[in-house]
PyMOL Python script that loads the backbone (N, CA, C, O; Angstrom):
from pymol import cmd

cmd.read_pdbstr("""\
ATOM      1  N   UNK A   1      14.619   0.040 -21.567  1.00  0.00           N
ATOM      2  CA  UNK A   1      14.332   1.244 -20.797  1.00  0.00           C
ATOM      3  C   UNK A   1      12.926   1.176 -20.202  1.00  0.00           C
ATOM      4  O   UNK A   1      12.578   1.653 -19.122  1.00  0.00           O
ATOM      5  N   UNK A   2      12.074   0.420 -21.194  1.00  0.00           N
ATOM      6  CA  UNK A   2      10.865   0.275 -20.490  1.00  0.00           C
ATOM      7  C   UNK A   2      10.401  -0.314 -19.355  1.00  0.00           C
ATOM      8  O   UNK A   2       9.486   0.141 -18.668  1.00  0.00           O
ATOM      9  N   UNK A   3      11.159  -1.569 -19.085  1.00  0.00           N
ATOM     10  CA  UNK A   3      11.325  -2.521 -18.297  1.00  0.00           C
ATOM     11  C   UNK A   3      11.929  -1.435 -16.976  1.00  0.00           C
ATOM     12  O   UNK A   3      11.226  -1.334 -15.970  1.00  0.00           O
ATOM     13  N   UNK A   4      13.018  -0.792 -17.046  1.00  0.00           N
ATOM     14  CA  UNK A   4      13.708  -0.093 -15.902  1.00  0.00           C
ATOM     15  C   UNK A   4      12.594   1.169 -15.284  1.00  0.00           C
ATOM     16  O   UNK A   4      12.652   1.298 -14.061  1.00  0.00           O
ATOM     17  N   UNK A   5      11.666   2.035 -15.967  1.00  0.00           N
ATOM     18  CA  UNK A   5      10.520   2.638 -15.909  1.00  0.00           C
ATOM     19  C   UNK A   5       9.722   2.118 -15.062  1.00  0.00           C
ATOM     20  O   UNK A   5       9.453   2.594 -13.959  1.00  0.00           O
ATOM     21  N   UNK A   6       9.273   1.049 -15.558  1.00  0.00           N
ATOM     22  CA  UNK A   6       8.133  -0.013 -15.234  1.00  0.00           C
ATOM     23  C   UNK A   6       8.909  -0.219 -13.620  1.00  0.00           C
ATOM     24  O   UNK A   6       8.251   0.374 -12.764  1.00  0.00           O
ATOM     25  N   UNK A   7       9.764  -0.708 -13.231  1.00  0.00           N
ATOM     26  CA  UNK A   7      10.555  -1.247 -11.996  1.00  0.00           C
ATOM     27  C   UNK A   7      10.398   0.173 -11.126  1.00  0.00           C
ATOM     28  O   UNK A   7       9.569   0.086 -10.220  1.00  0.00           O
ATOM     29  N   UNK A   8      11.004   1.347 -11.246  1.00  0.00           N
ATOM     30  CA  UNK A   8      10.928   2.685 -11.241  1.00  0.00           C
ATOM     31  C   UNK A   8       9.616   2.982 -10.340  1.00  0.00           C
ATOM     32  O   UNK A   8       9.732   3.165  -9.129  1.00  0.00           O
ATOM     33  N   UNK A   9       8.302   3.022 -11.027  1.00  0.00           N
ATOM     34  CA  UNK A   9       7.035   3.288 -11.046  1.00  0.00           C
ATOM     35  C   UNK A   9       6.290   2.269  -9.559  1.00  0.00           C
ATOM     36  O   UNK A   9       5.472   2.678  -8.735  1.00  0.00           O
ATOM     37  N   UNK A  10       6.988   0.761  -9.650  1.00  0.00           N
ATOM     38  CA  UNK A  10       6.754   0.128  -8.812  1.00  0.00           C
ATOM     39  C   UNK A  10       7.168   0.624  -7.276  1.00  0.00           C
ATOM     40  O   UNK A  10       6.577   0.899  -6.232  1.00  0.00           O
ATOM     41  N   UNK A  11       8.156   0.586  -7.630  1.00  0.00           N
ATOM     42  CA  UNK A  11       9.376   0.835  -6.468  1.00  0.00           C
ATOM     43  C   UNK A  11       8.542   2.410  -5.579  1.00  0.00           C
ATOM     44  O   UNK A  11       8.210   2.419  -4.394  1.00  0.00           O
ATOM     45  N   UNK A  12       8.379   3.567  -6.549  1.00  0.00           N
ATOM     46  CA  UNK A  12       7.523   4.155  -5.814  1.00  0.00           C
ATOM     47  C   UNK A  12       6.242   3.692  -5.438  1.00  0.00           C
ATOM     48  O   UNK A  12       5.929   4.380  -4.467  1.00  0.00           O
ATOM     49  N   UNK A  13       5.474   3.016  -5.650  1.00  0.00           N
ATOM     50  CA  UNK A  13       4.089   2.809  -5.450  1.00  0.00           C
ATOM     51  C   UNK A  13       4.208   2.023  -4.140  1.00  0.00           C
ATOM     52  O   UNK A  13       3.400   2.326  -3.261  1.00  0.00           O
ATOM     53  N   UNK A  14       5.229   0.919  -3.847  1.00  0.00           N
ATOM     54  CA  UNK A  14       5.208   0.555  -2.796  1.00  0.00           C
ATOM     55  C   UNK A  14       5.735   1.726  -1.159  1.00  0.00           C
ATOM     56  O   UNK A  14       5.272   1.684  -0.019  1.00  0.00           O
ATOM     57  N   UNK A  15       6.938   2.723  -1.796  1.00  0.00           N
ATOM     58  CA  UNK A  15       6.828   3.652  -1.048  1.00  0.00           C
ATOM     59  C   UNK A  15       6.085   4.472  -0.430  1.00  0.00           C
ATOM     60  O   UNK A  15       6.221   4.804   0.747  1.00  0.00           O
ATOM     61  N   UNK A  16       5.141   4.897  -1.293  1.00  0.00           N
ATOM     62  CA  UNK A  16       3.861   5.620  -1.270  1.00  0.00           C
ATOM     63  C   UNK A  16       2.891   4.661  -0.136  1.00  0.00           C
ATOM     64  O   UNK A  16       2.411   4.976   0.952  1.00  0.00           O
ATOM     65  N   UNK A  17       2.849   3.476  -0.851  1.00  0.00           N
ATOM     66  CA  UNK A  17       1.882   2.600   0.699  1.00  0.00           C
ATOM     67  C   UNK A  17       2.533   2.636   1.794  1.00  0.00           C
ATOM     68  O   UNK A  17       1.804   2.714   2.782  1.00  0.00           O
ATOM     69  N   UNK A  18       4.027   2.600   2.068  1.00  0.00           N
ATOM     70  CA  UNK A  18       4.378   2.824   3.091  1.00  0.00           C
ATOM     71  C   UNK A  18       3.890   4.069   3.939  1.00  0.00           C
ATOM     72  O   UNK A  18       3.369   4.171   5.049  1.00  0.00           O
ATOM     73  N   UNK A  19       4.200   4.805   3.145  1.00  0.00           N
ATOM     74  CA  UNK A  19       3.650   6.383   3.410  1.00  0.00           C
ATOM     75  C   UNK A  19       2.261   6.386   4.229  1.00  0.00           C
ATOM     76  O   UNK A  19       2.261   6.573   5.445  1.00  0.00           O
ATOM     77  N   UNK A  20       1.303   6.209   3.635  1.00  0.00           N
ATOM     78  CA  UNK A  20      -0.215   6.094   3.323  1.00  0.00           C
ATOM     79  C   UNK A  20      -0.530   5.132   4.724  1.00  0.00           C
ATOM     80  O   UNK A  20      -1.374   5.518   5.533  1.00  0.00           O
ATOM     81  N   UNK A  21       0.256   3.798   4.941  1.00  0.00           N
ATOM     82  CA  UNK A  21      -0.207   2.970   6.048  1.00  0.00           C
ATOM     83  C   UNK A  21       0.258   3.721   7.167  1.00  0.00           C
ATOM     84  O   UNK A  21      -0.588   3.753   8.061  1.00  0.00           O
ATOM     85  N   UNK A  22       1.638   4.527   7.507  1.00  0.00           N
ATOM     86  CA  UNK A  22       1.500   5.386   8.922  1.00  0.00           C
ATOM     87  C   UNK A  22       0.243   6.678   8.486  1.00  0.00           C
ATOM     88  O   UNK A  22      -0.594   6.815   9.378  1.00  0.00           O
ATOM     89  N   UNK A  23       0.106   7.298   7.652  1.00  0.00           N
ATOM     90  CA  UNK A  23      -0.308   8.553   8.245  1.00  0.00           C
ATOM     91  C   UNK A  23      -1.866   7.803   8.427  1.00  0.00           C
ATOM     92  O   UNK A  23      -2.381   8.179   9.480  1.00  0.00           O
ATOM     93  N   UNK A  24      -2.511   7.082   7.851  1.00  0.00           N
ATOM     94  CA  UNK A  24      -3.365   6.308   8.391  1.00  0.00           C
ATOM     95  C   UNK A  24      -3.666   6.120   9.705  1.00  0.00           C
ATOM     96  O   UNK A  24      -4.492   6.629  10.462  1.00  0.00           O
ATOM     97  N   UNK A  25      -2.355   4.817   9.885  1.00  0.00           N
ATOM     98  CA  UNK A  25      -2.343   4.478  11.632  1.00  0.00           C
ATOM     99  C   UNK A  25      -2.201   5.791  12.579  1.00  0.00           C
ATOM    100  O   UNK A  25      -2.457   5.842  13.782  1.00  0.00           O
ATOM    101  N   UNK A  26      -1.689   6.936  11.668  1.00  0.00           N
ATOM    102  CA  UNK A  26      -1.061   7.804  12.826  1.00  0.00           C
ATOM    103  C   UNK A  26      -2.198   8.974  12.725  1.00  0.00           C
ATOM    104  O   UNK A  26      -2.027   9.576  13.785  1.00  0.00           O
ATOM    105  N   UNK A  27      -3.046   9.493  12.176  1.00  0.00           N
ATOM    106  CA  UNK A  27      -4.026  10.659  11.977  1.00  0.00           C
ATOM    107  C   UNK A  27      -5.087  10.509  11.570  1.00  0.00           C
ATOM    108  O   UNK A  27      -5.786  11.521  11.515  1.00  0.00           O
ATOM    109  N   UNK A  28      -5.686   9.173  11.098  1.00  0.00           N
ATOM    110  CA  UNK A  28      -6.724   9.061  10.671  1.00  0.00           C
ATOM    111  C   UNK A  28      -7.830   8.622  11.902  1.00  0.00           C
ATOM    112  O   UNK A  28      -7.130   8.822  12.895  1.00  0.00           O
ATOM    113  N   UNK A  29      -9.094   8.160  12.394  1.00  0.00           N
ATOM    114  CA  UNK A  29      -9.648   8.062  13.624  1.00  0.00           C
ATOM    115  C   UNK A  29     -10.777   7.176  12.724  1.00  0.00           C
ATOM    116  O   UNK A  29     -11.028   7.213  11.520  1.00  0.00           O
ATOM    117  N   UNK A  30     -11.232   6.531  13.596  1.00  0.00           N
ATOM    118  CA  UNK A  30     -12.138   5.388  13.302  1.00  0.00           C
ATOM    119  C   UNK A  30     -13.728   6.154  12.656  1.00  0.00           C
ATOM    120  O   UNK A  30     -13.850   7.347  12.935  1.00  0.00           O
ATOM    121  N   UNK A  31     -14.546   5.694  12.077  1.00  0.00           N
ATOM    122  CA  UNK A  31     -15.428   6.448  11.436  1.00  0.00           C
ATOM    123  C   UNK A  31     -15.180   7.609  10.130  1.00  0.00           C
ATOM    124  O   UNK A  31     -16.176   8.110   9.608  1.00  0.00           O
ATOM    125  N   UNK A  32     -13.948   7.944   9.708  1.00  0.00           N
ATOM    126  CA  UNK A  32     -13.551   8.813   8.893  1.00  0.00           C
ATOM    127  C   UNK A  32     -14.457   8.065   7.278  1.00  0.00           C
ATOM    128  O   UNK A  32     -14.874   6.914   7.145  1.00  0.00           O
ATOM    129  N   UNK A  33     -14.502   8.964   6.490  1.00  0.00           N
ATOM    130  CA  UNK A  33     -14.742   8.895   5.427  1.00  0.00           C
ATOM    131  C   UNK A  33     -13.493   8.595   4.347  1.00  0.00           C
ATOM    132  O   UNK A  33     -12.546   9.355   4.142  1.00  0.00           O
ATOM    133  N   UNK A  34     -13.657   7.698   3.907  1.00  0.00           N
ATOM    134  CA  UNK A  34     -12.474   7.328   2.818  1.00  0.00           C
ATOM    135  C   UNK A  34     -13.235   7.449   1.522  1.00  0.00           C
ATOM    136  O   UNK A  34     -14.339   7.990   1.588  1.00  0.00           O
ATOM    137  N   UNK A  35     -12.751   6.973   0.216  1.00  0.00           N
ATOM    138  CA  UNK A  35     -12.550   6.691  -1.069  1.00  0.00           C
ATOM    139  C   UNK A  35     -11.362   5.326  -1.115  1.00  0.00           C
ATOM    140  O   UNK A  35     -10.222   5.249  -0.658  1.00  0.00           O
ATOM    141  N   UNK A  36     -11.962   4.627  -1.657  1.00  0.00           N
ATOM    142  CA  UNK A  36     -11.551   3.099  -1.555  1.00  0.00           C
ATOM    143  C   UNK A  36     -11.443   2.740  -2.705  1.00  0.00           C
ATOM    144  O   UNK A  36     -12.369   2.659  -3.513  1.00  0.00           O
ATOM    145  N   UNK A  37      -9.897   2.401  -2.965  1.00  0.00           N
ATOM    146  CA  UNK A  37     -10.069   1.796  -5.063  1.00  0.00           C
ATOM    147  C   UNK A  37     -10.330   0.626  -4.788  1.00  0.00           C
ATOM    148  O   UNK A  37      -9.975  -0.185  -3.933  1.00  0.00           O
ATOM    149  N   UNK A  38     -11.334   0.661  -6.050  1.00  0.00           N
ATOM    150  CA  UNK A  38     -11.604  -1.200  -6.583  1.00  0.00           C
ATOM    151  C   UNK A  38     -10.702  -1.481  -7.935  1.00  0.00           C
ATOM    152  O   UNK A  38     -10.429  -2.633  -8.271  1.00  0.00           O
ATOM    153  N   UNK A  39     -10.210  -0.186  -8.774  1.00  0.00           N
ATOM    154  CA  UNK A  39      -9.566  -0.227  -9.658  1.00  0.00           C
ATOM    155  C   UNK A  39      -8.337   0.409  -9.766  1.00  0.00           C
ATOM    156  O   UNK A  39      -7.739   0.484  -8.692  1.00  0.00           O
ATOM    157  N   UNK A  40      -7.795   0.872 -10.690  1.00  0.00           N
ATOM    158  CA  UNK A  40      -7.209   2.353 -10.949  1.00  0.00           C
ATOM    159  C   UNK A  40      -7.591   3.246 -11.520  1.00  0.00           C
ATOM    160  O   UNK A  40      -6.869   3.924 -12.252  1.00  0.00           O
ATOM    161  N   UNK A  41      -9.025   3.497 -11.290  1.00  0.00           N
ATOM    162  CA  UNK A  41     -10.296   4.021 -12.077  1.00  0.00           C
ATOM    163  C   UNK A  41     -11.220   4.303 -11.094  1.00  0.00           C
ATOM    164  O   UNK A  41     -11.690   5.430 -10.937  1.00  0.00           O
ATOM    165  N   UNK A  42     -11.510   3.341 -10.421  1.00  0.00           N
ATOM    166  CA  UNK A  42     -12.200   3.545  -9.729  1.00  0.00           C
ATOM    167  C   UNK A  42     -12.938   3.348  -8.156  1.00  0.00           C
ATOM    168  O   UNK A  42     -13.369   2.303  -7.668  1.00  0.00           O
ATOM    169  N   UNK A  43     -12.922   4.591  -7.620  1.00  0.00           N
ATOM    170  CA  UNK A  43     -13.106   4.517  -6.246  1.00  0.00           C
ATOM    171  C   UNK A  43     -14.581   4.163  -5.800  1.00  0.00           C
ATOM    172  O   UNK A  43     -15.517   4.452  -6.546  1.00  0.00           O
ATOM    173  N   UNK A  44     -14.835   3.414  -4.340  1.00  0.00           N
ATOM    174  CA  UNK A  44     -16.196   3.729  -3.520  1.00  0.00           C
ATOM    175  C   UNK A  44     -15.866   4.549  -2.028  1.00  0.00           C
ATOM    176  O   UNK A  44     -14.918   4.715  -1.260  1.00  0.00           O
ATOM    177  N   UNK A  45     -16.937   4.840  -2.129  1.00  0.00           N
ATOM    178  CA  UNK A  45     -16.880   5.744  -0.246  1.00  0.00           C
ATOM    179  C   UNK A  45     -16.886   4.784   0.873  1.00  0.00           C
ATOM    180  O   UNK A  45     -17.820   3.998   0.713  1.00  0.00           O
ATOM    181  N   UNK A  46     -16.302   4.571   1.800  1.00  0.00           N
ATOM    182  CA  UNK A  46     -16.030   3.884   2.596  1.00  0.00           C
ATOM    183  C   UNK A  46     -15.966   4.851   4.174  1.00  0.00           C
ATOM    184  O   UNK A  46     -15.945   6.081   4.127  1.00  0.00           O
ATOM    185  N   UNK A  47     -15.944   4.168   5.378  1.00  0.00           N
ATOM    186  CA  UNK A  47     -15.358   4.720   6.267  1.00  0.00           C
ATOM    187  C   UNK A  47     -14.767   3.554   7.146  1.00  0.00           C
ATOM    188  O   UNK A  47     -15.278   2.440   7.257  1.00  0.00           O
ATOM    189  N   UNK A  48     -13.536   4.013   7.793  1.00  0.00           N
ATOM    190  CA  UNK A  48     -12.706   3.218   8.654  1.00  0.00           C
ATOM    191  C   UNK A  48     -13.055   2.514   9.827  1.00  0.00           C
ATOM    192  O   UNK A  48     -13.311   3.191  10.823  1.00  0.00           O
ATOM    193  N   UNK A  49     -13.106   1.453   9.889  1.00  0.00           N
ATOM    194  CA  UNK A  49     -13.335   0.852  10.914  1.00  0.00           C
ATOM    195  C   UNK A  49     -12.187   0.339  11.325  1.00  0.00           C
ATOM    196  O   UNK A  49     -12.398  -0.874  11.312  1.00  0.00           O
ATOM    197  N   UNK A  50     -11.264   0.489  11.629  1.00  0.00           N
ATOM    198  CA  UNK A  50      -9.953   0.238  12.244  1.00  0.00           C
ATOM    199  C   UNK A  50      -9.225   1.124  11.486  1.00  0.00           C
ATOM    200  O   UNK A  50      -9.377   1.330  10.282  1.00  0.00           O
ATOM    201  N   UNK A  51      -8.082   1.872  12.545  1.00  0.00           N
ATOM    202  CA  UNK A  51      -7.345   2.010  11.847  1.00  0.00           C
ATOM    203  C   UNK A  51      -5.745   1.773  11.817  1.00  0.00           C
ATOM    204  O   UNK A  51      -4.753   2.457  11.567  1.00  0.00           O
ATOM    205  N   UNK A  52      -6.006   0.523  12.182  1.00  0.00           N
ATOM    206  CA  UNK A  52      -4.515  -0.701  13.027  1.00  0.00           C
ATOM    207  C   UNK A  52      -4.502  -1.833  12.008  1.00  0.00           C
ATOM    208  O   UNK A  52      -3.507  -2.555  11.943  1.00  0.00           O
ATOM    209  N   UNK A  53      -5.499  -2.020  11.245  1.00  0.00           N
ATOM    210  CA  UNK A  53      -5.338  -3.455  10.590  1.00  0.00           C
ATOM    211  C   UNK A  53      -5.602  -2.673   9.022  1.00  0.00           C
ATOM    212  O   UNK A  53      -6.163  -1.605   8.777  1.00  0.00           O
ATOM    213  N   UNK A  54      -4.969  -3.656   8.120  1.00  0.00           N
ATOM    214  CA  UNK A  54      -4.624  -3.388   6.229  1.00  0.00           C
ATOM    215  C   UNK A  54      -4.307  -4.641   5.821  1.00  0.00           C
ATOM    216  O   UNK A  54      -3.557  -5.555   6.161  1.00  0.00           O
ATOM    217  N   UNK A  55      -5.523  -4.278   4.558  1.00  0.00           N
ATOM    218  CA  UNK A  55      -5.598  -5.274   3.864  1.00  0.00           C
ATOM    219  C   UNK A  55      -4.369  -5.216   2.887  1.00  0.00           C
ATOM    220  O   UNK A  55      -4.263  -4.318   2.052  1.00  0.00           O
ATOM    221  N   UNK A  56      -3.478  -6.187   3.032  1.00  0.00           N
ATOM    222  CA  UNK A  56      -2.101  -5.829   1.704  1.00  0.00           C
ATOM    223  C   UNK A  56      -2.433  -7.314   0.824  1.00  0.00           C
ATOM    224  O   UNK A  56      -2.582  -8.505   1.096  1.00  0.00           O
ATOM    225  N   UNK A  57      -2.450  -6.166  -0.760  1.00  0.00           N
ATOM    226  CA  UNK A  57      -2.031  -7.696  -1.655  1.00  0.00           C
ATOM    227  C   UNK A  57      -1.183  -8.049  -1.762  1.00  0.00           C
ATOM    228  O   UNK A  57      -0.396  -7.114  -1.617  1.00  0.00           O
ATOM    229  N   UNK A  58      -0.491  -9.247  -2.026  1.00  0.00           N
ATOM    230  CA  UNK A  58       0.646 -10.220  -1.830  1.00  0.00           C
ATOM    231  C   UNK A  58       1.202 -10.469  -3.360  1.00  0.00           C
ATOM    232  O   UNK A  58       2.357 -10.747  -3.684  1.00  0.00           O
ATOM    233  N   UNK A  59       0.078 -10.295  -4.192  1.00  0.00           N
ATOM    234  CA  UNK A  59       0.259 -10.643  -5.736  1.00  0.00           C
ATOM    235  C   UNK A  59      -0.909 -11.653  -6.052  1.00  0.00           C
ATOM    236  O   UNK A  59      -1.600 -12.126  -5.150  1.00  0.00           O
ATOM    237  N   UNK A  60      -1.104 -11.980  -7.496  1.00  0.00           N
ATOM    238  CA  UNK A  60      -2.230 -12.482  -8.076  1.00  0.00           C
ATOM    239  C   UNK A  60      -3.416 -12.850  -7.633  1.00  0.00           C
ATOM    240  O   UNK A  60      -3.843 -13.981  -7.864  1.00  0.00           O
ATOM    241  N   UNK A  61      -4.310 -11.682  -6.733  1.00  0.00           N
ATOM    242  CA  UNK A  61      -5.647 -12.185  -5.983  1.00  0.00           C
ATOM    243  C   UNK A  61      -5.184 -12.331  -4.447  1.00  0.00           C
ATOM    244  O   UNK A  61      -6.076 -12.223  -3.606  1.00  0.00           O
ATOM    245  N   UNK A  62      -4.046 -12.536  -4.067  1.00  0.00           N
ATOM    246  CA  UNK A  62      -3.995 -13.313  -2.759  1.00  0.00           C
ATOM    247  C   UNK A  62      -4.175 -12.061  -2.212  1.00  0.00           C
ATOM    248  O   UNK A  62      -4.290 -11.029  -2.873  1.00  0.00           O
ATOM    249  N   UNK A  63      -4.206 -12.160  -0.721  1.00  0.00           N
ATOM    250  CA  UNK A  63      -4.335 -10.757   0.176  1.00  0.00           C
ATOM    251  C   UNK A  63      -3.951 -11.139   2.041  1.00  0.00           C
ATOM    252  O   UNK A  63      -4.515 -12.030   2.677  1.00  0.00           O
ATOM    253  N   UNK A  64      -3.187 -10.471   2.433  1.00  0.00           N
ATOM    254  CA  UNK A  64      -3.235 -11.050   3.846  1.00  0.00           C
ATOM    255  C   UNK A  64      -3.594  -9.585   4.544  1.00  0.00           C
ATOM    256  O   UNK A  64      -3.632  -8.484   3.994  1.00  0.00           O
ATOM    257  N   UNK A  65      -3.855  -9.942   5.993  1.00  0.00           N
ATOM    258  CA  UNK A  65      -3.841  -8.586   6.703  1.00  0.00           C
ATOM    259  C   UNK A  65      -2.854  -8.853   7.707  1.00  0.00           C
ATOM    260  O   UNK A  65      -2.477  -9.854   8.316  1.00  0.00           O
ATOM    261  N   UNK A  66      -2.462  -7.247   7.678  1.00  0.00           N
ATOM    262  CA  UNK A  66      -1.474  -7.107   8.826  1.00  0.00           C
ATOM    263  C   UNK A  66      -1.254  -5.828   9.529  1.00  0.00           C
ATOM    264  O   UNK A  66      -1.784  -4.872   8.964  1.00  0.00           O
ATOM    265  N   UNK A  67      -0.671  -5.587  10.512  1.00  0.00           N
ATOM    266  CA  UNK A  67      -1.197  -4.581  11.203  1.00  0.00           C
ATOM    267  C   UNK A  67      -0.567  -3.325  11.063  1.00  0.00           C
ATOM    268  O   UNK A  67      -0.172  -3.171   9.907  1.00  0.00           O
ATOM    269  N   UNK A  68      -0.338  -2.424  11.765  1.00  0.00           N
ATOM    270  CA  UNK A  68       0.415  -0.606  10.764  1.00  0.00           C
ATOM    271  C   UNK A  68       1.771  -1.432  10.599  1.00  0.00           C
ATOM    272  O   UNK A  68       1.950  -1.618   9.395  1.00  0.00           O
ATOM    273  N   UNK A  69       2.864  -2.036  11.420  1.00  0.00           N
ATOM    274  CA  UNK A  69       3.806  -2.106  11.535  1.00  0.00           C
ATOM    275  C   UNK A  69       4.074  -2.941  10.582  1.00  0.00           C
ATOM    276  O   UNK A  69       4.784  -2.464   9.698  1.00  0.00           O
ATOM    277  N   UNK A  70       3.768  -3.981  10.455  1.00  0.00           N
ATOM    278  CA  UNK A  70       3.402  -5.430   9.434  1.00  0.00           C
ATOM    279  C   UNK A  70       3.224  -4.589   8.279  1.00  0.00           C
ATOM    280  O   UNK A  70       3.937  -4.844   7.309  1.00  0.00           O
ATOM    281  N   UNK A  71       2.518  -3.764   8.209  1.00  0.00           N
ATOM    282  CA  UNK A  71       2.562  -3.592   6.223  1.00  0.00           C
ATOM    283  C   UNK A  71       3.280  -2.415   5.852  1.00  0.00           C
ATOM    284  O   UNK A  71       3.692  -2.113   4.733  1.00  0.00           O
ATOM    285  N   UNK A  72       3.387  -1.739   7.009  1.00  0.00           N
ATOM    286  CA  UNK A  72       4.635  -0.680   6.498  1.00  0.00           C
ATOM    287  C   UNK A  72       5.695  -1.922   6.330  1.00  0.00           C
ATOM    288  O   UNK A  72       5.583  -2.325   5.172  1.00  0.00           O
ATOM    289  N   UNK A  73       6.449  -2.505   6.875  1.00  0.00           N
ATOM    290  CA  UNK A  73       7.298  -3.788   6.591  1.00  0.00           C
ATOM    291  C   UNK A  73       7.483  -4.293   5.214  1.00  0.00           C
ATOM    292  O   UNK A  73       8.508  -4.440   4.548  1.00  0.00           O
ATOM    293  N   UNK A  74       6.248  -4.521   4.954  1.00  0.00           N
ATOM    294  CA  UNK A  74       6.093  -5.369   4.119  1.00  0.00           C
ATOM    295  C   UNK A  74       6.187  -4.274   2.782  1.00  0.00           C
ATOM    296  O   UNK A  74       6.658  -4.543   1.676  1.00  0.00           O
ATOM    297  N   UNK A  75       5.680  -3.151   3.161  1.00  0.00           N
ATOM    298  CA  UNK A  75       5.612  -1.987   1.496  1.00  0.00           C
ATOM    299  C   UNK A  75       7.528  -2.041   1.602  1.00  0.00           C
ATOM    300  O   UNK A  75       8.186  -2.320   0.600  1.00  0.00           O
ATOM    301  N   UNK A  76       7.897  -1.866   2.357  1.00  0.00           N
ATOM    302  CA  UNK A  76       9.911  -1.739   2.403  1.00  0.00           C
ATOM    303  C   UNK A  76      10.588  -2.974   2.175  1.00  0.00           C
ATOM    304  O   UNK A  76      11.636  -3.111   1.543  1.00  0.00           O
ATOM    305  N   UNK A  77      10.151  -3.554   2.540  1.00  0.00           N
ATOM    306  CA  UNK A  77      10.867  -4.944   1.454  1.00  0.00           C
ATOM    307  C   UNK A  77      10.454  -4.851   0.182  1.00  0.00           C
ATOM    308  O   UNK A  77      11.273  -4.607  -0.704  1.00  0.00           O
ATOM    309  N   UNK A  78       9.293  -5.008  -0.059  1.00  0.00           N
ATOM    310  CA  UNK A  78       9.341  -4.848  -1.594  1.00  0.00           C
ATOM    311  C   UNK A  78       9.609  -3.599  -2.691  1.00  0.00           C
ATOM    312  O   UNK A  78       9.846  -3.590  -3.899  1.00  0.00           O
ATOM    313  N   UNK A  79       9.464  -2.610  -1.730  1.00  0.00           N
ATOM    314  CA  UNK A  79      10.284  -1.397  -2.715  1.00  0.00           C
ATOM    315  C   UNK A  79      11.994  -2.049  -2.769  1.00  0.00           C
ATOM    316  O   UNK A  79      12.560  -2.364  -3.816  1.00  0.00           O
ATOM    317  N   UNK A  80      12.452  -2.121  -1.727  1.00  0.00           N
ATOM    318  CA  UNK A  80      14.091  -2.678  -1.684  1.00  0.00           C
ATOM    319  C   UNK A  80      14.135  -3.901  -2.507  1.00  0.00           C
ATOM    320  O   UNK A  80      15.165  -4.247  -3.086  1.00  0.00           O
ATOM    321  N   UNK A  81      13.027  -4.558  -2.564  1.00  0.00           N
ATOM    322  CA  UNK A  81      13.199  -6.133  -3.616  1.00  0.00           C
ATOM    323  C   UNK A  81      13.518  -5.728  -5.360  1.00  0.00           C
ATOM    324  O   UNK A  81      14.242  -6.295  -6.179  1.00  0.00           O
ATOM    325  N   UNK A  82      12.736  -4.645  -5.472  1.00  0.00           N
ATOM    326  CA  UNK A  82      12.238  -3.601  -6.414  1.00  0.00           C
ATOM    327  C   UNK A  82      13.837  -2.925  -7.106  1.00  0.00           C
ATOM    328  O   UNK A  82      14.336  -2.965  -8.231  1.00  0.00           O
ATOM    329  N   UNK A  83      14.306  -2.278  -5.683  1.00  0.00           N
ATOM    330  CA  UNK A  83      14.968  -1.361  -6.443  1.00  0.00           C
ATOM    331  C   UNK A  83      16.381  -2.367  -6.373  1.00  0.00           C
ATOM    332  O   UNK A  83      17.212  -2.091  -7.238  1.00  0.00           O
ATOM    333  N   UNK A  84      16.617  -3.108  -5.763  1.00  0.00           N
ATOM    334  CA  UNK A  84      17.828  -3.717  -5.916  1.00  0.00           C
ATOM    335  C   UNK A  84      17.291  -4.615  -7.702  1.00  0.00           C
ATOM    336  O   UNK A  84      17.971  -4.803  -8.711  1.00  0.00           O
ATOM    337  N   UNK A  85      15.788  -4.979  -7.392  1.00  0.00           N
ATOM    338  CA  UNK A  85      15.897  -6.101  -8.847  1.00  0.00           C
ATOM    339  C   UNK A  85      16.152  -4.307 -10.063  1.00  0.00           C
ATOM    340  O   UNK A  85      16.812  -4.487 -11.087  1.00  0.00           O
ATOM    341  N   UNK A  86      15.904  -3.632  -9.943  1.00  0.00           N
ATOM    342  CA  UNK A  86      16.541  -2.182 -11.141  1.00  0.00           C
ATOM    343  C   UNK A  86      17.608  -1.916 -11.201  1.00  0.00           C
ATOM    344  O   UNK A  86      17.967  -1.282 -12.193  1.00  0.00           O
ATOM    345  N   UNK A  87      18.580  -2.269 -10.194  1.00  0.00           N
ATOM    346  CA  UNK A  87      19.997  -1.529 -10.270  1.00  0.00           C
ATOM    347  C   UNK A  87      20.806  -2.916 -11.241  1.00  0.00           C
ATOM    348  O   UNK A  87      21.988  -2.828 -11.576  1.00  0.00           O
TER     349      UNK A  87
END
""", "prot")
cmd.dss("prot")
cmd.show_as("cartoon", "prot")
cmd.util.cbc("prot")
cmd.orient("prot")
């Protein structure tokens, strides 16, 4: 059950970035003030200097960038990688 939780928890988190990368691309404006995790603990203040390009991690350290369309993409495959690997 823990394991199916754990899958669960993922599956939203990648939804949620989906989420997060349009209203970004779509309402946010260059110069804005962010809060930026370095952890899951903990944030720094930041402000946007683009708001067309995202940094997405890939898994263990790696990181590529890609642009609103590209990582919304990329958060929906892996929720669907996600929820098909739960069912």
């Amino acid at each position: 059950m823990g394991s199916y939780n754990g899958l669960k928890a993922l599956e939203q988190k990648f939804e949620f970035g989906k989420v997060l990368v349009e209203q970004v691309s779509t309402k946010a404006n260059v110069g804005d003030e962010v809060m930026l995790p370095l952890s899951n603990s903990l944030f720094v203040p930041g402000k946007l200097k683009d708001t067309n390009k995202f940094l997405v991690e890939l898994g263990t350290g790696y990181f590529a960038e890609y642009d609103a369309k590209g990582a919304q993409a990329f958060c929906a495959r892996k929720a669907a990688f996600t929820k098909d690997t739960s069912e």
